[in-house]
N, CA, C and O atoms as a GROMACS GRO file, in nm:
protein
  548
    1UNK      N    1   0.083  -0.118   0.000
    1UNK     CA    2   0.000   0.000   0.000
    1UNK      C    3   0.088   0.125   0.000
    1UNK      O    4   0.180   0.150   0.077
    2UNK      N    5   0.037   0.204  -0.111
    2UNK     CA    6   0.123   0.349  -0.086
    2UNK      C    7   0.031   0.456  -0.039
    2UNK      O    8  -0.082   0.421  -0.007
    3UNK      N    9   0.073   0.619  -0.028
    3UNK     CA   10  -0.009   0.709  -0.018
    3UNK      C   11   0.005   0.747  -0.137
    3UNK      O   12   0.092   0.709  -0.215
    4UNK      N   13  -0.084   0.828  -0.157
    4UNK     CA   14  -0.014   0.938  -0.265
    4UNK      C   15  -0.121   1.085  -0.186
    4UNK      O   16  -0.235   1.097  -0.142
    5UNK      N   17   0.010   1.180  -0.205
    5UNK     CA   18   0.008   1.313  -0.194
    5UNK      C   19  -0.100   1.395  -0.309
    5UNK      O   20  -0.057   1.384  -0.424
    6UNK      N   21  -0.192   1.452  -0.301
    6UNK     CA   22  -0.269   1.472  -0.411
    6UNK      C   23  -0.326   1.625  -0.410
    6UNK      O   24  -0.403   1.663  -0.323
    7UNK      N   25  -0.277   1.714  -0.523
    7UNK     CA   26  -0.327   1.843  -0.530
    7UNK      C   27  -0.459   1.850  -0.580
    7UNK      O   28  -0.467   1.807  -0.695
    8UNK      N   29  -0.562   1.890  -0.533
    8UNK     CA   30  -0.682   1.905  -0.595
    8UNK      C   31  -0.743   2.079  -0.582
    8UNK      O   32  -0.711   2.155  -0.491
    9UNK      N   33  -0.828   2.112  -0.686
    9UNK     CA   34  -0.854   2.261  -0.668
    9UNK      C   35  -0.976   2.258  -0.595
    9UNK      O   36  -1.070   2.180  -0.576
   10UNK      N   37  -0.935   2.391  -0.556
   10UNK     CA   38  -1.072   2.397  -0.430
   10UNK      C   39  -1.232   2.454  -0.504
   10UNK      O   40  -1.266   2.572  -0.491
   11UNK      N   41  -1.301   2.371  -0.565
   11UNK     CA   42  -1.369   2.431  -0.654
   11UNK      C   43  -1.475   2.249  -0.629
   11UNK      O   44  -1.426   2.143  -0.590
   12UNK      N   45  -1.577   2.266  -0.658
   12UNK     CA   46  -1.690   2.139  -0.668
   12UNK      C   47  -1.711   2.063  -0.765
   12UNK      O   48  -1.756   2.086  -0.877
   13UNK      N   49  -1.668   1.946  -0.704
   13UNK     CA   50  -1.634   1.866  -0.818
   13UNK      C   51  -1.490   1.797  -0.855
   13UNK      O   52  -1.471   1.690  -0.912
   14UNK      N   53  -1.422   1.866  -0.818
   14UNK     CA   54  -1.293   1.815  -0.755
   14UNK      C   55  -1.260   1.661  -0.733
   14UNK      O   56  -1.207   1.579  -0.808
   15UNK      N   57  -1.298   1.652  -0.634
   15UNK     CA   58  -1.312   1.538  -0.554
   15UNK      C   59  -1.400   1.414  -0.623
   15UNK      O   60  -1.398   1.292  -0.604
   16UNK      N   61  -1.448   1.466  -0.678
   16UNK     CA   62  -1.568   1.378  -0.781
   16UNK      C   63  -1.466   1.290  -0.902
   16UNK      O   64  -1.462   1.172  -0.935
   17UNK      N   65  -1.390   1.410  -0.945
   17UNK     CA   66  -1.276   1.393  -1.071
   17UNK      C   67  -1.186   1.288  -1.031
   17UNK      O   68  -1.152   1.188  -1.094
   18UNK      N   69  -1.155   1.323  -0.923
   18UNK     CA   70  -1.039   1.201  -0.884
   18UNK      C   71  -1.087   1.051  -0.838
   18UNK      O   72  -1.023   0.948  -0.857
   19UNK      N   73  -1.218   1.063  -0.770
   19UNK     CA   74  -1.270   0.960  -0.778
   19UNK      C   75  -1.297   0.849  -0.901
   19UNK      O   76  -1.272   0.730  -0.915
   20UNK      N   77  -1.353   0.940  -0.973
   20UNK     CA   78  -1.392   0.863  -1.115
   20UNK      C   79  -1.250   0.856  -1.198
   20UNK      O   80  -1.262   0.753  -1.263
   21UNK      N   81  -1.164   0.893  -1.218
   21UNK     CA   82  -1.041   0.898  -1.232
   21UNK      C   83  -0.971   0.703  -1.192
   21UNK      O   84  -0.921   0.600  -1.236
   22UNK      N   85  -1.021   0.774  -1.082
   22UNK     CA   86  -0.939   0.592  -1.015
   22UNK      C   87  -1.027   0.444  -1.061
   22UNK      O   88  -0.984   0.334  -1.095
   23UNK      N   89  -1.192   0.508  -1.042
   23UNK     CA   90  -1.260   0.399  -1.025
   23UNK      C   91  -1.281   0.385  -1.186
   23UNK      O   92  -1.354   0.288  -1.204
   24UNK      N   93  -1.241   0.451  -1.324
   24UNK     CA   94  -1.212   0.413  -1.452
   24UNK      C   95  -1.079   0.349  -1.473
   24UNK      O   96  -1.065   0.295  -1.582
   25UNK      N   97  -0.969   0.344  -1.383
   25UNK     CA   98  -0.902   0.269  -1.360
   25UNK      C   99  -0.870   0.172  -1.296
   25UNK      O  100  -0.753   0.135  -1.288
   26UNK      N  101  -0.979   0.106  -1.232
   26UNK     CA  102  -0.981   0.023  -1.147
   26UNK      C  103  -0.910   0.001  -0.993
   26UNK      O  104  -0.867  -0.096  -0.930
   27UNK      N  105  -0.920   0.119  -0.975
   27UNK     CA  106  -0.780   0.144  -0.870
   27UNK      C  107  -0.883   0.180  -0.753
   27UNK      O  108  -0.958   0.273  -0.781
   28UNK      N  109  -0.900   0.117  -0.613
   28UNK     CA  110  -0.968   0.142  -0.518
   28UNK      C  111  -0.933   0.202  -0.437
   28UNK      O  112  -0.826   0.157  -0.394
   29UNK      N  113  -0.969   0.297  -0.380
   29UNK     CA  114  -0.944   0.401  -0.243
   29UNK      C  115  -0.918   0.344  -0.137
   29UNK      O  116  -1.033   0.369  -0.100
   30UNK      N  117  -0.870   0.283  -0.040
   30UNK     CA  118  -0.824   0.192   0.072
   30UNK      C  119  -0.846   0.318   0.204
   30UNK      O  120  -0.831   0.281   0.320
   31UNK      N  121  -0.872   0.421   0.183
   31UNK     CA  122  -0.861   0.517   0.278
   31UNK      C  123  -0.793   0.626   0.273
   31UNK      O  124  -0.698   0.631   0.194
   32UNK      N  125  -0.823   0.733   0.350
   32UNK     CA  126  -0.779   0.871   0.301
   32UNK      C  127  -0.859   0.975   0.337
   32UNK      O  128  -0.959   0.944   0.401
   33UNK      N  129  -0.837   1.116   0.308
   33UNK     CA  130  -0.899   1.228   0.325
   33UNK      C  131  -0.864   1.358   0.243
   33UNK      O  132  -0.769   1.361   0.165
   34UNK      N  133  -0.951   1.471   0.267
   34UNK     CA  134  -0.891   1.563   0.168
   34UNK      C  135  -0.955   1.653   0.254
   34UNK      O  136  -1.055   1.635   0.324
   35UNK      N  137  -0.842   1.812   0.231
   35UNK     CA  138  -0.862   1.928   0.302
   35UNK      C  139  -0.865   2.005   0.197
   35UNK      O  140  -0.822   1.974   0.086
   36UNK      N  141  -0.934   2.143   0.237
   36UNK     CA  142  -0.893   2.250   0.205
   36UNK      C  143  -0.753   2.374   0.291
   36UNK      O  144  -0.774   2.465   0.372
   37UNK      N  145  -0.660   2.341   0.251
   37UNK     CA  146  -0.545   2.439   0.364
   37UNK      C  147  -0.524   2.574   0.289
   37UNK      O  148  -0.477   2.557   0.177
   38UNK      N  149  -0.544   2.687   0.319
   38UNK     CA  150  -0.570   2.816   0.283
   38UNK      C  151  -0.556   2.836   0.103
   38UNK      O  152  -0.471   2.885   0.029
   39UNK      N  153  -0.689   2.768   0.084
   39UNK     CA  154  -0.774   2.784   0.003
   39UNK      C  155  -0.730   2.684  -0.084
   39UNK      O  156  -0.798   2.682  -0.187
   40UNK      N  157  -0.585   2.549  -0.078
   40UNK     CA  158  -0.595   2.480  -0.179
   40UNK      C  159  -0.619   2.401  -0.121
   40UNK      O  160  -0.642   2.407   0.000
   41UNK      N  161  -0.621   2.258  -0.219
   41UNK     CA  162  -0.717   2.139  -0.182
   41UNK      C  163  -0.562   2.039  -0.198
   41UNK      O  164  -0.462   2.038  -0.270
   42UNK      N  165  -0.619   1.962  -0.082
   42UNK     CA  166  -0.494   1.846  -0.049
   42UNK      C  167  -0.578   1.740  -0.050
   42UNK      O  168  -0.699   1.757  -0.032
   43UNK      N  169  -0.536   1.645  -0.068
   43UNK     CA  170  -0.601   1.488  -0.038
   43UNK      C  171  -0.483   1.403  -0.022
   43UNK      O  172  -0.386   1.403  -0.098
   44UNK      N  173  -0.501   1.312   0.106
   44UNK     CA  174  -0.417   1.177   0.123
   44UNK      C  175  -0.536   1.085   0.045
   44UNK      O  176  -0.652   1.125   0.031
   45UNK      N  177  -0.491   0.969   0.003
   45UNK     CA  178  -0.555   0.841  -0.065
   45UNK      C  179  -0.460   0.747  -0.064
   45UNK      O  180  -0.363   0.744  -0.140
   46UNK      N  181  -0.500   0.633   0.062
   46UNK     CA  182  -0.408   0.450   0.049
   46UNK      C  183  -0.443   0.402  -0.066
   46UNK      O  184  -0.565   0.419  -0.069
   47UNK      N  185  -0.411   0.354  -0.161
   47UNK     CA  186  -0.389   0.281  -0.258
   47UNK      C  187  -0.326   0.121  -0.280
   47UNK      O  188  -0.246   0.079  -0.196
   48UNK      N  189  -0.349   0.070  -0.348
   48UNK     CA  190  -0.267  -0.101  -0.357
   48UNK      C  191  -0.166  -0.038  -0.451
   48UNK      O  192  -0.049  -0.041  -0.415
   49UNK      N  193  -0.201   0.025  -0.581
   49UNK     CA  194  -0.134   0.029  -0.719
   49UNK      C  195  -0.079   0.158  -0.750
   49UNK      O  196  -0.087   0.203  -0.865
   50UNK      N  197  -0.022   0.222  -0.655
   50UNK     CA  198   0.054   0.386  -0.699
   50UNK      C  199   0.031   0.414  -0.798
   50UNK      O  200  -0.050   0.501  -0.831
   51UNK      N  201   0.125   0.318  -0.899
   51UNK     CA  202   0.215   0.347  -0.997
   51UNK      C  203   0.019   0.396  -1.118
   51UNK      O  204  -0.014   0.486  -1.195
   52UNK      N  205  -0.041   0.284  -1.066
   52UNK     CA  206  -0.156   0.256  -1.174
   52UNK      C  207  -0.242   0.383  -1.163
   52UNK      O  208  -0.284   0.444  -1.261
   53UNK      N  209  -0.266   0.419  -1.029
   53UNK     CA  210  -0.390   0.549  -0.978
   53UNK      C  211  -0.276   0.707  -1.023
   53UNK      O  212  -0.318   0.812  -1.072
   54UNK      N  213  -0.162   0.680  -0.994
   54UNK     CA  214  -0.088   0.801  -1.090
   54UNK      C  215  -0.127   0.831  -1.211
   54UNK      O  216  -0.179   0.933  -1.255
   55UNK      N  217  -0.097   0.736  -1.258
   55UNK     CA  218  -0.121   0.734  -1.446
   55UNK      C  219  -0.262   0.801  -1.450
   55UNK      O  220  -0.280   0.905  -1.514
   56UNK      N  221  -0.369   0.733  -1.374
   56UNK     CA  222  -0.456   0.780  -1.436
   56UNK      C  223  -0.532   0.902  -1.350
   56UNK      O  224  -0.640   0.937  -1.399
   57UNK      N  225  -0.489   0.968  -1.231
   57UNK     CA  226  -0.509   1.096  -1.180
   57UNK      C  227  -0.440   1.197  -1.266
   57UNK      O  228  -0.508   1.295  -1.293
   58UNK      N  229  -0.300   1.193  -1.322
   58UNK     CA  230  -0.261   1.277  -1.422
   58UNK      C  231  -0.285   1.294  -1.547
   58UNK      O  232  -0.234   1.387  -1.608
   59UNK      N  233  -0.373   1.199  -1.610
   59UNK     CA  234  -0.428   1.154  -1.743
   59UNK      C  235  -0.572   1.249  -1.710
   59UNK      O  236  -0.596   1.309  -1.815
   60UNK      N  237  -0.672   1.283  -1.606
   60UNK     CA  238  -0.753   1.375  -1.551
   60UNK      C  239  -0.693   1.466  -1.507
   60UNK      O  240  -0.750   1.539  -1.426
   61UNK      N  241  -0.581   1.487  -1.541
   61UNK     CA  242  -0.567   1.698  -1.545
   61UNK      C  243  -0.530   1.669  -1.342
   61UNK      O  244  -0.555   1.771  -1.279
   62UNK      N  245  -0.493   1.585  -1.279
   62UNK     CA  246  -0.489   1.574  -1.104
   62UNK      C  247  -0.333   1.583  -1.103
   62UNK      O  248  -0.265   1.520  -1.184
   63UNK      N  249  -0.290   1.650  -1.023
   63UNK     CA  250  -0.126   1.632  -1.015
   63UNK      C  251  -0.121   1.520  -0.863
   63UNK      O  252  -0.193   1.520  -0.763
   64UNK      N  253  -0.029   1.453  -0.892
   64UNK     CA  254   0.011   1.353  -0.745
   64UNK      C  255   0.142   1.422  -0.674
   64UNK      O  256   0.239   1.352  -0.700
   65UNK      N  257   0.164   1.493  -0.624
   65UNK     CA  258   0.267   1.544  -0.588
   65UNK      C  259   0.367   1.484  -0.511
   65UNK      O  260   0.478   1.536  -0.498
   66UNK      N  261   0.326   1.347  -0.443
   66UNK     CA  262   0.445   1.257  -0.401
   66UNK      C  263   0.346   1.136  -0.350
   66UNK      O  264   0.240   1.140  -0.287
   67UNK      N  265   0.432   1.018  -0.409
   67UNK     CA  266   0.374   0.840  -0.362
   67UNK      C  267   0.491   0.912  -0.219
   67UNK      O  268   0.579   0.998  -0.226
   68UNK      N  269   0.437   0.823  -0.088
   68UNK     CA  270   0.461   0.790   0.031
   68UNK      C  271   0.470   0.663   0.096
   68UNK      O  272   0.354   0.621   0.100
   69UNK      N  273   0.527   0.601   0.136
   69UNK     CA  274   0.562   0.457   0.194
   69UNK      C  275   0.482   0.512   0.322
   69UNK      O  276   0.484   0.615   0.389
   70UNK      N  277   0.407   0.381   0.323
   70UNK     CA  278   0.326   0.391   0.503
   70UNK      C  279   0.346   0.287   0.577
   70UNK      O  280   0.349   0.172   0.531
   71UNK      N  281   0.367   0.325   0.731
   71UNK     CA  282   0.327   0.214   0.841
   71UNK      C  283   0.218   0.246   0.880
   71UNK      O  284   0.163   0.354   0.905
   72UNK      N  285   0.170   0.075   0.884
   72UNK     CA  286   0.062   0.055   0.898
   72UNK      C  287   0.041  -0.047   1.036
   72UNK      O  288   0.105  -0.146   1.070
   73UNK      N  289  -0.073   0.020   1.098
   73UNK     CA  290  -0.071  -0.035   1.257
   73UNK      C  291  -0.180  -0.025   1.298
   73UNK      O  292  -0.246   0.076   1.273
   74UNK      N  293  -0.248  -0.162   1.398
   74UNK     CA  294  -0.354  -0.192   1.447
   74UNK      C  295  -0.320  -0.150   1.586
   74UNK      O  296  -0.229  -0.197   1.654
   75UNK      N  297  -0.416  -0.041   1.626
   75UNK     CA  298  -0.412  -0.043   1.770
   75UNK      C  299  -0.555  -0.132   1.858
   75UNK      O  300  -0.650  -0.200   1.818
   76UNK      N  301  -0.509  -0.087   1.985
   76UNK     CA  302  -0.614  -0.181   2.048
   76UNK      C  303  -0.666  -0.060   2.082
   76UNK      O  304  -0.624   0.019   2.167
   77UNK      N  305  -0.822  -0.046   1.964
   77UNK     CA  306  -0.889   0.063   1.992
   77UNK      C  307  -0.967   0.070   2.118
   77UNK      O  308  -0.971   0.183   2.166
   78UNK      N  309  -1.037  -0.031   2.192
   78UNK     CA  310  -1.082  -0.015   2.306
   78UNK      C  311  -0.993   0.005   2.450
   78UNK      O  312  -1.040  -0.011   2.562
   79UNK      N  313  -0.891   0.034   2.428
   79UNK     CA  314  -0.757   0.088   2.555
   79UNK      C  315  -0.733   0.210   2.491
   79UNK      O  316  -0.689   0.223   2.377
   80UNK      N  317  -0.774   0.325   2.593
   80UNK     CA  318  -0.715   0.414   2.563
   80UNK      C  319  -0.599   0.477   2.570
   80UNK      O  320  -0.551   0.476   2.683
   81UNK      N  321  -0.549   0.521   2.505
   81UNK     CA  322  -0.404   0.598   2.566
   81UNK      C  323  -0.314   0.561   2.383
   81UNK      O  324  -0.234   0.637   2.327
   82UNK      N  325  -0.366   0.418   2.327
   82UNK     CA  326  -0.282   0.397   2.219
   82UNK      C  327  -0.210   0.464   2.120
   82UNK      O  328  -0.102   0.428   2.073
   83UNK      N  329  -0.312   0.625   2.073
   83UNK     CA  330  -0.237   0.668   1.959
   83UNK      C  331  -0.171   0.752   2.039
   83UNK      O  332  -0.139   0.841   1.959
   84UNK      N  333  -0.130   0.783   2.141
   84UNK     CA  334  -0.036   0.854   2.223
   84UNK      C  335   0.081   0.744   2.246
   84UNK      O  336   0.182   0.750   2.176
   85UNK      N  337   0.073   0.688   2.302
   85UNK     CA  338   0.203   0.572   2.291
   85UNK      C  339   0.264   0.552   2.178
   85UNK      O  340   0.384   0.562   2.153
   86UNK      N  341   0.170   0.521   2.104
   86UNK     CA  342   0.270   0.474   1.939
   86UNK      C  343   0.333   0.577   1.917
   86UNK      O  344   0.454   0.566   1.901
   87UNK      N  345   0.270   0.709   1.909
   87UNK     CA  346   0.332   0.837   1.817
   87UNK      C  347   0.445   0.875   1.956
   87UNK      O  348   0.533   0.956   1.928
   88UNK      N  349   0.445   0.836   2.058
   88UNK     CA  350   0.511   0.898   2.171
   88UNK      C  351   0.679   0.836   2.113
   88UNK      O  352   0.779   0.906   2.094
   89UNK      N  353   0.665   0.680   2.092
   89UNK     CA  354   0.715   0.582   2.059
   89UNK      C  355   0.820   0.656   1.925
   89UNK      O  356   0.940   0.628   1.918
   90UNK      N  357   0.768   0.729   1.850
   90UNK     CA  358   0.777   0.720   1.729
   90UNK      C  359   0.868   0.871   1.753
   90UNK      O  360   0.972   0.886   1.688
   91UNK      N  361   0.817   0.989   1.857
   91UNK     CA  362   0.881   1.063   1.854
   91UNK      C  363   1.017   1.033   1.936
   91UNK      O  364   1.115   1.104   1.917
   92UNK      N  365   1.020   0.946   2.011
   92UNK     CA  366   1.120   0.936   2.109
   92UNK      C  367   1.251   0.884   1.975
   92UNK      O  368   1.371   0.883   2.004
   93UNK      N  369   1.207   0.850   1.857
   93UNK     CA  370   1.306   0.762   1.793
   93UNK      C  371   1.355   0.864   1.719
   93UNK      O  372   1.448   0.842   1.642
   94UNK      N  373   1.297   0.994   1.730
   94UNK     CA  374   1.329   1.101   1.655
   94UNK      C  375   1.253   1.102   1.498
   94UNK      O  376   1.297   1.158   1.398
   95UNK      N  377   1.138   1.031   1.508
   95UNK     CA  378   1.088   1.030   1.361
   95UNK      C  379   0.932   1.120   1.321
   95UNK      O  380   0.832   1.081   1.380
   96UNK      N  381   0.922   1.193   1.259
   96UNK     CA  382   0.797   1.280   1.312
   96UNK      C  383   0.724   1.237   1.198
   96UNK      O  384   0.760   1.187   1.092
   97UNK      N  385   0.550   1.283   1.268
   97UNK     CA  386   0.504   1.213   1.186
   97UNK      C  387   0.409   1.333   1.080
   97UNK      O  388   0.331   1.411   1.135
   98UNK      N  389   0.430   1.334   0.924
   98UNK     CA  390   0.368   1.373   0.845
   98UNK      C  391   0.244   1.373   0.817
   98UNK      O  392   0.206   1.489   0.799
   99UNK      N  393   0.138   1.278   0.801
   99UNK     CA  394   0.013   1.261   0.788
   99UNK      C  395   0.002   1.087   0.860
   99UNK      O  396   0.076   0.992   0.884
  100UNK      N  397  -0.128   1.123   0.870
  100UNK     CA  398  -0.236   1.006   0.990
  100UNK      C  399  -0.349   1.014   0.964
  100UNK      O  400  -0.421   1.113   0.955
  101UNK      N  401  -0.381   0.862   0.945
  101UNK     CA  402  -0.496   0.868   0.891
  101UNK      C  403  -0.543   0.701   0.908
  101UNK      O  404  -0.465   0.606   0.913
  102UNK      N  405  -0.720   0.694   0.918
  102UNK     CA  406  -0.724   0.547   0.894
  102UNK      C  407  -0.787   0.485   0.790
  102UNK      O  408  -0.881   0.531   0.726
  103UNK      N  409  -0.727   0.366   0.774
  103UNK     CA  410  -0.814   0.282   0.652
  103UNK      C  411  -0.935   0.277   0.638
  103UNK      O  412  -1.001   0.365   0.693
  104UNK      N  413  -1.004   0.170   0.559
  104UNK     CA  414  -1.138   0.086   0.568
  104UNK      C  415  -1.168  -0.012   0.670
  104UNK      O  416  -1.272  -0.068   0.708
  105UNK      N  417  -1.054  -0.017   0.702
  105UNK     CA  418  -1.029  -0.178   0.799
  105UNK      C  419  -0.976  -0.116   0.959
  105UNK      O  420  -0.910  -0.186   1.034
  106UNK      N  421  -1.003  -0.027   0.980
  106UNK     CA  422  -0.951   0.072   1.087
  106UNK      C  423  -0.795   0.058   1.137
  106UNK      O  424  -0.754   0.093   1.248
  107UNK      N  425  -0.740   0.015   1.061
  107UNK     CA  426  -0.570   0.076   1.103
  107UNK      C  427  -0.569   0.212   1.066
  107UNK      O  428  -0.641   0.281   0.994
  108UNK      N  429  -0.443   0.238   1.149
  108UNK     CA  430  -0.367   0.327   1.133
  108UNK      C  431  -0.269   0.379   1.053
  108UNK      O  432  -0.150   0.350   1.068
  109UNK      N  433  -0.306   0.447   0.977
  109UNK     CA  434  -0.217   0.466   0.806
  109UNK      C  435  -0.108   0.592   0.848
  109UNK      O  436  -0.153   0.705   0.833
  110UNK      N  437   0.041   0.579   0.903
  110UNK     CA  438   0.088   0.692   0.901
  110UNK      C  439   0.208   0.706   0.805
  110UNK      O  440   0.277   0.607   0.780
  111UNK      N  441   0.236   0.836   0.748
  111UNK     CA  442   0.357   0.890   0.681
  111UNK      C  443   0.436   0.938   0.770
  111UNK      O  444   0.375   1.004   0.854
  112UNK      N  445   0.593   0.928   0.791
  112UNK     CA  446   0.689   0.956   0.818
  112UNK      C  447   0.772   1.062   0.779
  112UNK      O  448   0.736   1.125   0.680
  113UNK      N  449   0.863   1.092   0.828
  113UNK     CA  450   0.999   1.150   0.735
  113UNK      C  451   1.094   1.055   0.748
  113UNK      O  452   1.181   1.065   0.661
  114UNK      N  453   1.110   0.961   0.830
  114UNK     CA  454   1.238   0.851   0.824
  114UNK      C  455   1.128   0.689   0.821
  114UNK      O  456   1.055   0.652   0.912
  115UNK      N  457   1.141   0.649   0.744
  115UNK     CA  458   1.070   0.491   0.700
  115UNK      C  459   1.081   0.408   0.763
  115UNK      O  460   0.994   0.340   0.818
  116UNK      N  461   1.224   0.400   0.765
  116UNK     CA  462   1.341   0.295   0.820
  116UNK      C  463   1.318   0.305   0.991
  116UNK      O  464   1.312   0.200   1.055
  117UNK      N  465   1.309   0.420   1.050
  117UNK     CA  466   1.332   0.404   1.163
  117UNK      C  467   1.163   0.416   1.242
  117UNK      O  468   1.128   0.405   1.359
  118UNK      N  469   1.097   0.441   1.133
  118UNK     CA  470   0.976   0.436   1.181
  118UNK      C  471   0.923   0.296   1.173
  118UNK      O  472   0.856   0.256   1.268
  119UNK      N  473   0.949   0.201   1.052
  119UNK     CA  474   0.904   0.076   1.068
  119UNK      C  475   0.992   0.015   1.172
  119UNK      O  476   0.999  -0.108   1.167
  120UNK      N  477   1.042   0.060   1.240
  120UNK     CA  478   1.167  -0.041   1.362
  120UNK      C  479   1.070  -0.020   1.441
  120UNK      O  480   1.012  -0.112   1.499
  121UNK      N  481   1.035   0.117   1.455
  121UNK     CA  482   0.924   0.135   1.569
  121UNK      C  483   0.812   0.028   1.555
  121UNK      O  484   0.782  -0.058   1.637
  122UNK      N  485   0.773   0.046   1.467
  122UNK     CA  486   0.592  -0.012   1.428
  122UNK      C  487   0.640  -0.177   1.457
  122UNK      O  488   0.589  -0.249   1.543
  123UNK      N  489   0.750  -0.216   1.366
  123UNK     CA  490   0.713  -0.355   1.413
  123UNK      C  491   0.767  -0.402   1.567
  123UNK      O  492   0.765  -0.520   1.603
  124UNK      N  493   0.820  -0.276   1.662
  124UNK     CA  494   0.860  -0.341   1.773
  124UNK      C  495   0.755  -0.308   1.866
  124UNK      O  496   0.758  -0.348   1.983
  125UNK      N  497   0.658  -0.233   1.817
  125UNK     CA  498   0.527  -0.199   1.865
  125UNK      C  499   0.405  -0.356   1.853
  125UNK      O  500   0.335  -0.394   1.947
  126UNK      N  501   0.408  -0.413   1.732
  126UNK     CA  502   0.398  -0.511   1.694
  126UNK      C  503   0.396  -0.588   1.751
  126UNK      O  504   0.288  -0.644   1.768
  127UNK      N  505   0.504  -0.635   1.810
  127UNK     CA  506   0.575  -0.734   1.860
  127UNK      C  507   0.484  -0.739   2.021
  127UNK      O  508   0.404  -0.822   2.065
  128UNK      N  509   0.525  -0.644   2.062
  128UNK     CA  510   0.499  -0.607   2.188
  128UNK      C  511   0.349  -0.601   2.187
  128UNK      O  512   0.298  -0.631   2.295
  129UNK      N  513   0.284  -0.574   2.110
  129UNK     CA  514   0.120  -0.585   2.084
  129UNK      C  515   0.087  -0.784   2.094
  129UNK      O  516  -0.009  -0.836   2.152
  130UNK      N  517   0.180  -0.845   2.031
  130UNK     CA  518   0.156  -0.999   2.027
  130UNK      C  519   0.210  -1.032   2.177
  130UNK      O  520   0.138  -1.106   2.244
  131UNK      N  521   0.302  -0.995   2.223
  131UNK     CA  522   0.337  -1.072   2.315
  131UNK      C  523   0.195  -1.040   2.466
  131UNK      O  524   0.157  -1.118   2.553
  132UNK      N  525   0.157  -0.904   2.440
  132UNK     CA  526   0.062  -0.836   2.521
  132UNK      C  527  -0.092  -0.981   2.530
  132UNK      O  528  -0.159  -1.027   2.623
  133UNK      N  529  -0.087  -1.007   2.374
  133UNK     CA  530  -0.193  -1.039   2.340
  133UNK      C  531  -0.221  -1.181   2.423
  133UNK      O  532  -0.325  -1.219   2.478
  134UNK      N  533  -0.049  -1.268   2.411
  134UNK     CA  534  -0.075  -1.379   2.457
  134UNK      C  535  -0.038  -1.391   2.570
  134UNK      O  536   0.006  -1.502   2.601
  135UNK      N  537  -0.040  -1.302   2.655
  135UNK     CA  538   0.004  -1.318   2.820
  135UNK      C  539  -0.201  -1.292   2.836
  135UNK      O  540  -0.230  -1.317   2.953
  136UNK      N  541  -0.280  -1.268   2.785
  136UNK     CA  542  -0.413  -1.262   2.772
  136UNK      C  543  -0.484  -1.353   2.779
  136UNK      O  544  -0.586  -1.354   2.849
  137UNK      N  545  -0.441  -1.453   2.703
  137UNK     CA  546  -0.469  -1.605   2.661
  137UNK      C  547  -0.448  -1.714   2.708
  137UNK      O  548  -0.483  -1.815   2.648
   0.00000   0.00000   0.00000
């Protein structure tokens, strides 16, 4: 799964374009969102096929302004405190986090500035999520 970074104009209909854009390409939305930030239009969108929903957001006049590598993470939504730990986790490693967001499937979709040291995090978060699970059991 990638992100992609997505310029859209702040005008109606927008959002419509890129939709139909993907779904004439067969390319499904996995999750995402879109803002308006002083007066232009941003959208995150998870994707399976980057390379495929590029082609055809720029083939509709859509600029992608950057694919993004994501960690992806299940918290235990009924304990609270989780998205404070992870991201606490994540700042302590020195890795900050760019965009957050969740799927269809309710994970946690985040962008980074360091990949590498953010997936060390996530999967030792992981880890520690399984071992949690089976001292449960």
């Amino acid at each position: 799964m990638k992100d992609l970074t997505i310029q859209l104009k702040n005008n109606p209909g927008s959002l419509a374009t890129m939709g139909e854009a993907l779904a004439n390409a067969a390319v499904s939305v996995e999750g995402g969102g879109a803002w308006v930030v002083n007066q232009e239009g941003v959208a995150h969108f998870l994707v399976e096929d980057a390379q495929k929903a590029q082609i055809a957001l720029q083939a509709a006049g859509i600029e992608v302004l950057k694919v993004n590598e994501v960690l992806v993470q299940r918290l235990h939504q009924d304990r609270p405190g989780q998205l404070g730990k992870f991201c606490r986790l994540l700042a302590e490693a020195g890795v900050n986090i760019e965009v957050l967001y969740s799927d269809h499937d309710h994970q946690l979709i985040v962008v980074v500035d360091d990949i590498h040291k953010g997936r060390a995090v996530s999967d030792d978060w992981m880890q520690h999520r399984q071992a949690e699970e089976n001292k449960e059991t």
